[in-house]
C-alpha positions as CSV (number, residue, x, y, z in Angstrom):
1,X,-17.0,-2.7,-10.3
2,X,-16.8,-6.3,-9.5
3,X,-19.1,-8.8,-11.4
4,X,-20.4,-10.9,-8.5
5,X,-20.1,-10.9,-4.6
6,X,-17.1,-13.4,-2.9
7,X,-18.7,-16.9,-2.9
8,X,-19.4,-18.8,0.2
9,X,-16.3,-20.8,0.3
10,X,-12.9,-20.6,-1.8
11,X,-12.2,-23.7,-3.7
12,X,-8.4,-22.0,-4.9
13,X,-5.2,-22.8,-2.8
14,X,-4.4,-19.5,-1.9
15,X,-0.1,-19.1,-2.6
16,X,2.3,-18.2,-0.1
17,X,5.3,-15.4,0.1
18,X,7.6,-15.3,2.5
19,X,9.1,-11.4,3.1
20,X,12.6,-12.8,5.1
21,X,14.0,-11.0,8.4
22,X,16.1,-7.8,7.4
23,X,13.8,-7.3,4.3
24,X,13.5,-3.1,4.1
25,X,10.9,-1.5,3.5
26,X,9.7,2.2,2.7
27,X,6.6,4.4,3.7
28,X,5.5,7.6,3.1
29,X,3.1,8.4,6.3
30,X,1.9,11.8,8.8
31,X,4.8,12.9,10.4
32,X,3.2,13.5,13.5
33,X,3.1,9.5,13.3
34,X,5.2,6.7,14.0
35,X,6.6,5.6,10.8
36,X,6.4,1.8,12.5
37,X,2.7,2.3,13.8
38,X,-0.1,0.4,12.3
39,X,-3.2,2.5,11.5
40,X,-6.1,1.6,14.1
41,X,-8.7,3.5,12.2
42,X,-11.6,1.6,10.5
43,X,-12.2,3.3,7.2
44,X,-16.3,3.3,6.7
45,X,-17.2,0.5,4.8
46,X,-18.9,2.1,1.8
47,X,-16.7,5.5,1.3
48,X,-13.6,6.6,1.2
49,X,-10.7,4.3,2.3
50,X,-7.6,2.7,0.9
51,X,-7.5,-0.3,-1.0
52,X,-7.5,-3.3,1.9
53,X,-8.3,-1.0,4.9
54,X,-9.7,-2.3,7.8
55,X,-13.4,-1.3,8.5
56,X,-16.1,-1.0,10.6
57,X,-17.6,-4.4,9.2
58,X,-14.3,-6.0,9.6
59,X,-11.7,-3.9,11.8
60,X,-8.4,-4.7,11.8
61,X,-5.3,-2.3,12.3
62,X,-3.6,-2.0,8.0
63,X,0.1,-0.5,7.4
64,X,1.0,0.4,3.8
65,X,4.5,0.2,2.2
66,X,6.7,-0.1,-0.4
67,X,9.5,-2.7,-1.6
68,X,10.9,0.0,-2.8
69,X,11.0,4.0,-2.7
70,X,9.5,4.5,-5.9
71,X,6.6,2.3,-4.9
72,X,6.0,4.3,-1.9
73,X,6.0,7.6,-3.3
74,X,3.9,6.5,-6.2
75,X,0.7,5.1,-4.1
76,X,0.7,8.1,-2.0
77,X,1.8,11.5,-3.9
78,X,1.6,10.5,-7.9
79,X,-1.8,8.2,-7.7
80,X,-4.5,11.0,-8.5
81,X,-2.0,13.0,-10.9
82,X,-3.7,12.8,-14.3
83,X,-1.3,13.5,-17.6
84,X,-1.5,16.8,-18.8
85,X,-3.3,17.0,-22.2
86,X,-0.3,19.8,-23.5
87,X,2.4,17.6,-22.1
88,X,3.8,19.8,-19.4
89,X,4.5,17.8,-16.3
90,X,2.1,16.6,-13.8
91,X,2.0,19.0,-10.8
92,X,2.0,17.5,-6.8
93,X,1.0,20.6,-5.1
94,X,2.2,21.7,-1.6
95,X,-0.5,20.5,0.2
96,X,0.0,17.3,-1.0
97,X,3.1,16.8,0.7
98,X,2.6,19.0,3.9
99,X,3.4,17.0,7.0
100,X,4.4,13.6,4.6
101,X,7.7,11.7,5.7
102,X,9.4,9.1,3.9
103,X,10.8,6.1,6.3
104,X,12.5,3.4,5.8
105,X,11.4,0.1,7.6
106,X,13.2,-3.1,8.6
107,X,11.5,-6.2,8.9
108,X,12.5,-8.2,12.3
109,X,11.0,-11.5,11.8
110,X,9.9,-13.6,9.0
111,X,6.2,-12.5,7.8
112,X,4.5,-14.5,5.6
113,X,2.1,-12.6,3.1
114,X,-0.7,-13.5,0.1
115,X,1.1,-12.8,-3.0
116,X,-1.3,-11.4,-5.5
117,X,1.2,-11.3,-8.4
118,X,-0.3,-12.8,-11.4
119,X,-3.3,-14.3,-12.8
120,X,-2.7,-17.4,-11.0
121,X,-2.2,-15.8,-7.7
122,X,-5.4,-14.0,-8.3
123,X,-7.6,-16.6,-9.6
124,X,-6.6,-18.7,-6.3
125,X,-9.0,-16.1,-4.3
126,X,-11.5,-15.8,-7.2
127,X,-10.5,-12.7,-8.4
128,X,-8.4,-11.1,-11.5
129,X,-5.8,-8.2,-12.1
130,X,-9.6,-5.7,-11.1
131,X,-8.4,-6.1,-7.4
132,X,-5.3,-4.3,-7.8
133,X,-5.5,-2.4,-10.7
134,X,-9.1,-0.5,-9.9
135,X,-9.1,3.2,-8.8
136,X,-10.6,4.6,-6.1
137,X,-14.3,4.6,-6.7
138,X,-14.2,1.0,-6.3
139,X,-12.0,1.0,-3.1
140,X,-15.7,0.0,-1.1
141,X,-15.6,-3.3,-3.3
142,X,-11.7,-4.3,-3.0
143,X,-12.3,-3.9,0.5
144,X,-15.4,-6.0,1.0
145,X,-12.9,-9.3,-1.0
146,X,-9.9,-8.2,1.3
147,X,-12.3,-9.5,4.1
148,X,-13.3,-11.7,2.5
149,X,-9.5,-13.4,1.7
150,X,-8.5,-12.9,5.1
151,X,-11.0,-14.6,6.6
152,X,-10.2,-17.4,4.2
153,X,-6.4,-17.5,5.0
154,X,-6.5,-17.0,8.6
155,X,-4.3,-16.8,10.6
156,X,-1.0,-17.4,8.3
157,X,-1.7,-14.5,5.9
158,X,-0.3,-11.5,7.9
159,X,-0.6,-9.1,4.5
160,X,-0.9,-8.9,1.0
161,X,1.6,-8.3,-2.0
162,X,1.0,-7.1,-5.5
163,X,2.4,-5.4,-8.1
164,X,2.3,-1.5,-7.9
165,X,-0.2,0.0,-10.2
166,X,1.8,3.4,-10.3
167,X,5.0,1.5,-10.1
168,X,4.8,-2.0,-11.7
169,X,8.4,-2.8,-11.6
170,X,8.0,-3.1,-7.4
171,X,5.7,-4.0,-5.3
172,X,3.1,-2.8,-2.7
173,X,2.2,-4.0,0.4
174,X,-0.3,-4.0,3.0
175,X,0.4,-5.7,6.7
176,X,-2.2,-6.4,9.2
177,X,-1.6,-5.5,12.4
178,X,-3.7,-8.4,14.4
179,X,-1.2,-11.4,12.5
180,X,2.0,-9.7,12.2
181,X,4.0,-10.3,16.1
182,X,4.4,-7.4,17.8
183,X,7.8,-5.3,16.7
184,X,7.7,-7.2,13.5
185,X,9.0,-3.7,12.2
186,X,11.7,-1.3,13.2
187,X,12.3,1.8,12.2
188,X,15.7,2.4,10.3
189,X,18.1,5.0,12.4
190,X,18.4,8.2,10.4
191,X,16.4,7.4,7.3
192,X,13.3,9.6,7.9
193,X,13.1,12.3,5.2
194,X,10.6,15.2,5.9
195,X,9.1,15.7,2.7
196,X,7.8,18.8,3.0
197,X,11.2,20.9,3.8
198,X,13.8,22.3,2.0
199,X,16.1,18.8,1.6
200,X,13.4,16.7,1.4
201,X,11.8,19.0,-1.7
202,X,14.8,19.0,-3.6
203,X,15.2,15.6,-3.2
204,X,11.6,15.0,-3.8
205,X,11.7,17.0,-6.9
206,X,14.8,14.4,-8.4
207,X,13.1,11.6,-7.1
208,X,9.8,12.3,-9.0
209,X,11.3,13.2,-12.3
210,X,11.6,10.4,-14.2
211,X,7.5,10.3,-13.6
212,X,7.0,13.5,-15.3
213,X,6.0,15.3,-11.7
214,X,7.6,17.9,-10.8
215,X,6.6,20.3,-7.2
216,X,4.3,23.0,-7.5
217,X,6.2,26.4,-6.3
């Protein structure tokens, strides 16, 4: 849990990133979904809820992704998996992937994003590695300060970038639909993957590996 509420005013200079044209991204989303679509769904403000959502107390449409595949599949299917205390592999049940698809994303136009990187990036918007790093039961608090940031970098901030916590060697990403220019993202032709069937198990099963996770039968 955070220490204190956002302060009135932010003294930092928040940084700046720029994610270039053609940059490629990768979700995992609902399949019964446009992989491109940005989710118009407030989260409730106190309970459950991802990270940054948008919420009732501050809507605004949020899309997650990944840099990279590995950051993608690690935020949504390997997030919850605890370790297992005998060392067997860490087990992603069926359910967990039912109706999941993995797509890959090109960006159209320039975006320009908040970097939250490092403790400097981080300490520019009053806040330290808590923001990122913290699980779930905190997710009402991260997303009281992303509201709090975004009004404070309006309008150029059109998402936020960090570090994976699953991942750390790529990065995650959240976009906000209201600042990023409409078809800011197209969908790459023949990339989705349906998780949940026979080639996109086995693949998932390879993919997943290296993480000690392996697909329940």
């Amino acid at each position: 849990m955070p220490h204190y509420q956002p302060p009135d005013r932010l003294t930092g200079t928040p940084g700046k990133a720029v994610l270039p044209r053609g940059t490629l991204l990768h979700r995992v989303h609902r399949s019964h979904r446009p992989a491109d679509a940005f989710n118009p769904r407030p989260a409730h403000c106190l309970y459950g809820g991802g990270r940054f959502d948008g919420t009732s107390c501050a809507p605004y449409p949020y899309l997650y992704a990944g840099l990279g595949v590995a950051a993608a599949l690690c935020e949504t299917l390997v997030r919850d998996l605890e370790f297992e205390p005998s060392g067997g592999p860490r087990l992603l049940t069926r359910a967990a992937v039912e109706g999941r698809r993995l797509t890959a994303l090109r960006l159209t136009t320039d975006l320009t994003v908040l970097p939250l990187l490092d403790g400097r990036d981080l300490a520019a918007v009053h806040q330290d590695p808590w923001l990122i790093h913290t699980e779930a039961r905190d997710y009402a608090y991260t997303r009281d300060w992303g509201h709090w940031i975004r009004r404070h970098t309006e309008p150029w901030a059109m998402g936020f970038l960090w570090p994976s916590k699953r991942e750390p060697g790529e990065r995650a990403l959240v976009l906000f639909g209201d600042r990023c220019p409409p078809g800011a993202l197209r969908v790459e032709p023949d990339s989705a993957l349906d998780l949940d069937g026979p080639a996109g198990r086995e693949w998932l099963d390879a993919a997943l590996e290296p993480y000690h996770v392996r697909l329940a039968p």
